[in-house]
N, C-alpha and C positions, 0 to 999 in steps of 0.2 A: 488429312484424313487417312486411315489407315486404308490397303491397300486392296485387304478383303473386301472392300463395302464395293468394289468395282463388281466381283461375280456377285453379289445379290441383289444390285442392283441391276445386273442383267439380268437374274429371277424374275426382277418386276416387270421388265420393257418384255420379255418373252410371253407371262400372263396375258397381259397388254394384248400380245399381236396371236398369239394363239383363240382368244377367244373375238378377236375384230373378226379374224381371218375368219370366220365363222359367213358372215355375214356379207363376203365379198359377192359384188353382182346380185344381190336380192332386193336390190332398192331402197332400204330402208336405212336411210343414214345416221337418224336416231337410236335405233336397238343398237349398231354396230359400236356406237359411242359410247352408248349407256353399259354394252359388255365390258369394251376397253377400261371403262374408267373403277368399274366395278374388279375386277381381275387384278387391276392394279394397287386399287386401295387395298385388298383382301391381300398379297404378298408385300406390302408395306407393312402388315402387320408384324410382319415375320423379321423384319430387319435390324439390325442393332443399332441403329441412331438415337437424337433425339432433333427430331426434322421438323420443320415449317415450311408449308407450302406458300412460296413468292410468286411462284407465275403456277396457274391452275386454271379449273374450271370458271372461276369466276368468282363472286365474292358469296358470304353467309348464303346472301337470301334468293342468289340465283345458281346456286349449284348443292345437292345435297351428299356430297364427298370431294376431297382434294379442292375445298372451297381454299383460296387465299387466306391464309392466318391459320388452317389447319395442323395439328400436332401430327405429324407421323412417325411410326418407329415402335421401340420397344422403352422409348423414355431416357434410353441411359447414353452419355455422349459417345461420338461428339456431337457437338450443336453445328446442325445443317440447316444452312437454308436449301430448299429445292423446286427445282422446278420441272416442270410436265406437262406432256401433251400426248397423253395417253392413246389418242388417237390424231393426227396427224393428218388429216386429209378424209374427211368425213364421204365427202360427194367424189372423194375418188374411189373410197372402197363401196359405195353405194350402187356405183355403176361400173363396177369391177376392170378400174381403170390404172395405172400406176402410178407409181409415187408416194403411197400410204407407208406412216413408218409409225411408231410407238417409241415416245422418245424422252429423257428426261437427263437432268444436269444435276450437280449439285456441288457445294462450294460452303467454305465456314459460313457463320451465322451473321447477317449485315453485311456481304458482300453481293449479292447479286440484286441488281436492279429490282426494285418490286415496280413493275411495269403495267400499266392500266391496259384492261381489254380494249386498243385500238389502234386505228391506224400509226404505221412507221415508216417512215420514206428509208431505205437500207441499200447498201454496197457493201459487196463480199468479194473476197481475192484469197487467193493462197497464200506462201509465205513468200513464193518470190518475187510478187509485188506488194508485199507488205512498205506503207511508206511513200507508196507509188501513186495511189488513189484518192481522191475527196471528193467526201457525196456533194460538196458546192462546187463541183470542180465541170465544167462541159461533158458530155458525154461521149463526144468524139474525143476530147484532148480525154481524158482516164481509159479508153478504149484504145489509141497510142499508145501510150505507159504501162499497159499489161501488154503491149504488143513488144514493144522494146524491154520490158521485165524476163518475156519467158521468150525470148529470141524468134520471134515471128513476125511475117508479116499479117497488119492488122485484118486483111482478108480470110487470115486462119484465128482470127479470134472468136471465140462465141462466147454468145453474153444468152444469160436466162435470164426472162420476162414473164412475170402473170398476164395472163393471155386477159387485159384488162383496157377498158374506153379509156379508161383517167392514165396508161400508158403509149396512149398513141404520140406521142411526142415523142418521148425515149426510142421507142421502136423505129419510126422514122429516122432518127439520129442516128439509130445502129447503121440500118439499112443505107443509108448517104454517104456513111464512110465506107464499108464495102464490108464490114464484119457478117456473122453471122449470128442466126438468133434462134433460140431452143422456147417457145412459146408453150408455157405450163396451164394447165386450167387451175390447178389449187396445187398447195403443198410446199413451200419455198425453203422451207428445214434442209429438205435432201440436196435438191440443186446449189445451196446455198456452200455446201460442207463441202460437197463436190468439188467445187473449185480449189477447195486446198489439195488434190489427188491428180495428179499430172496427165491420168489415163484417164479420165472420167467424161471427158470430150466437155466441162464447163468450167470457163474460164472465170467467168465474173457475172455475180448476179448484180440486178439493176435493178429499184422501181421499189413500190408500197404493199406493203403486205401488215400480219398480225403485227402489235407489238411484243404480246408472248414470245412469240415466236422468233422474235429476234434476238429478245437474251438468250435463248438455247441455243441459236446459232453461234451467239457470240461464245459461249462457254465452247463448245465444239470449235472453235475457231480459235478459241485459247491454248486448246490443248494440242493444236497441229500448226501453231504458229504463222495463221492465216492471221488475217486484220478485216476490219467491219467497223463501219461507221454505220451512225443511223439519229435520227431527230423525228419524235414524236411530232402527229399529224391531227391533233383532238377538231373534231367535226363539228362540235355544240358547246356552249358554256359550262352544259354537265359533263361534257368528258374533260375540261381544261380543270373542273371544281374534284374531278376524280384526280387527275392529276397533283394536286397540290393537297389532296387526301393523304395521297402517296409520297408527299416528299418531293415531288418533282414542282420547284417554284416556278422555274424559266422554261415553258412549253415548246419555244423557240430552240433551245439547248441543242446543241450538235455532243452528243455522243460518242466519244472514240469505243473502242472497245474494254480499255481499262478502265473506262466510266459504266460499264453496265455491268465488269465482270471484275471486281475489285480484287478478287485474289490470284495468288497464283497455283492455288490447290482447287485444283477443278476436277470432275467425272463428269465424262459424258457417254452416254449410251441411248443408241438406238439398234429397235430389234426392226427386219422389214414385214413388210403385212403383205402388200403387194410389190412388185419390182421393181426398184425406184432407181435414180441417177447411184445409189450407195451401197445399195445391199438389195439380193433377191427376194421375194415373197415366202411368206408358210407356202409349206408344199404338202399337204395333206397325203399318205400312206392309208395300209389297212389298219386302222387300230393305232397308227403312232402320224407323227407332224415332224417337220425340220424347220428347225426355224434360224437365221444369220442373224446375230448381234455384234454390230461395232462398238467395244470399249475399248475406252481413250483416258490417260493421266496425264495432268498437266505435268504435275512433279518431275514424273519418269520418263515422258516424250513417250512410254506405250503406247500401243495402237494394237490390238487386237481384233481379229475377226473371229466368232466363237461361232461354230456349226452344230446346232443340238438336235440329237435321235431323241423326241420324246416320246415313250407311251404314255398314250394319252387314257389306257385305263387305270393305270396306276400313277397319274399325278393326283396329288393332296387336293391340289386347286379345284379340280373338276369333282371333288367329294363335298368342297363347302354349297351349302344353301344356297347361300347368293348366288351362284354360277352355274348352280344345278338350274334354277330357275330359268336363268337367260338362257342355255345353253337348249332346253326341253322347248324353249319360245318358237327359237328357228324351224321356221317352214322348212 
């Protein structure tokens, strides 16, 4: 993928988080998603691709944009497949909490995982325990091997956890061996990438979260030479019959990460909404926003952190219809 598509594809994650950030601490977790998703479909307009959305809102009949199987772009290649989560952490920008980011990947066409809306049991590492970790592996013996990976004693390891009943196993296991644990309410994207950045204070995520959500991790994790494992968790017969909808026969499958991110031409980019493990929040001005965008190429081993002064009375976006509307909604 050409190299340009990196800055407009950070057009879109900034959309994204300039119009969530709207809505930070008003309660309403719905409008903030329904802005996110709108902002970002309206600058996918703008894009030179010819895109399909694999991980999205959800499928035709349950989402009315960035539905799974949607055409994004301007039509013309290259042929991408992509993936989004234009809002990241709904009930954290709802109750004006951290950890919200606006985020998306993208990768040629047929390579990334088209993953069903649910659960995915998942482990994340950096690159210098890439090799080191397996989701079937004990939780104390993989909390060792990041311990001896990045030359520490296990007591200075920390692992992030959704602050979740169906993890109270895991957590206990941290807490027996003597590590330490960063306990999330929602949002496992950020904490997850984290761990590939030495200063980030998170070593290794643990435990069940989106399935979405894990291929974006893993494309982010492609591109910083982290490693992620993960195996789908379907709860009902209709999630197992989604499953093999998709391609996915063996529901049981353990996942490396060149199983859900088959190329080695990746974009990832996230802009922050609120302050998370990766990147700060919009920071609202008189009249303008700042917003932090992390873009990442796999190709290139790039890593950029992009810091934007926007006026916010002269962006295009805030002129379209759709945005006028949401924007006029906010109490």
């Amino acid at each position: 993928m050409e190299r340009e598509l990196a800055l407009e594809f950070a057009r879109v994650t900034e959309a994204a988080a300039l119009s969530a950030a709207r809505w930070v601490g008003l309660g309403d977790k719905e409008a903030a998603d329904d802005a996110a998703v709108t902002a970002m479909r309206v600058m996918f307009d703008t894009v030179s691709i010819d895109g399909v959305v694999v991980i999205g809102e959800g499928e035709l009949d349950e989402a009315p944009m960035l539905y799974i199987g949607e055409r994004l772009g301007l039509g013309v290649p290259p042929q991408v497949d992509i993936a989004v989560d234009p809002l990241e952490g709904t009930n954290i920008v709802a109750k004006g909490l951290t950890g919200a980011i606006s985020v998306l990947a993208s990768a040629p066409r047929g390579t990334l995982l088209h993953a069903p809306d649910m659960y995915m049991d998942k482990i994340a590492v950096g690159p210098e325990c890439k090799g080191r970790v397996f989701l079937d592996a004990p939780v104390k013996e993989n909390l060792r091997q990041v311990a001896k990976a990045l030359d520490k004693s296990v007591h200075e390891v920390t692992a992030v956890v959704l602050d979740r009943e169906r993890h109270q196993e895991i957590i206990e296991d941290i807490r027996s061996v003597g590590a330490r644990i960063k306990l999330i309410s929602d949002g496992d994207v950020s904490p997850a990438v984290a761990a590939a950045y030495e200063d980030s204070g998170v070593d290794i995520l643990l435990g069940i979260g989106g399935a979405p959500e894990g291929v974006i991790t893993a494309a982010a994790l492609k591109c910083l030479g982290g490693d992620f494992q993960a195996r789908l968790c379907p709860g009902s017969d209709e999630e197992i019959r989604r499953c093999h909808k998709m391609g996915i026969k063996d529901t049981s499958q353990l996942f490396a990460i060149d199983e859900l991110v088959k190329s080695d031409d990746v974009i990832f980019v996230a802009t922050g909404i609120t302050d998370s493990f990766l990147l700060k929040g919009v920071t609202y001005l008189k009249g303008r926003a700042i917003t932090r965008t992390l873009v990442m190429r796999s190709t290139s081993g790039t890593i950029r952190l992009i810091e934007a002064n926007h006026n916010l009375n002269k962006k295009p976006l805030f002129k379209d219809k759709r945005i006028k509307m949401i924007m006029t909604e906010n109490p």
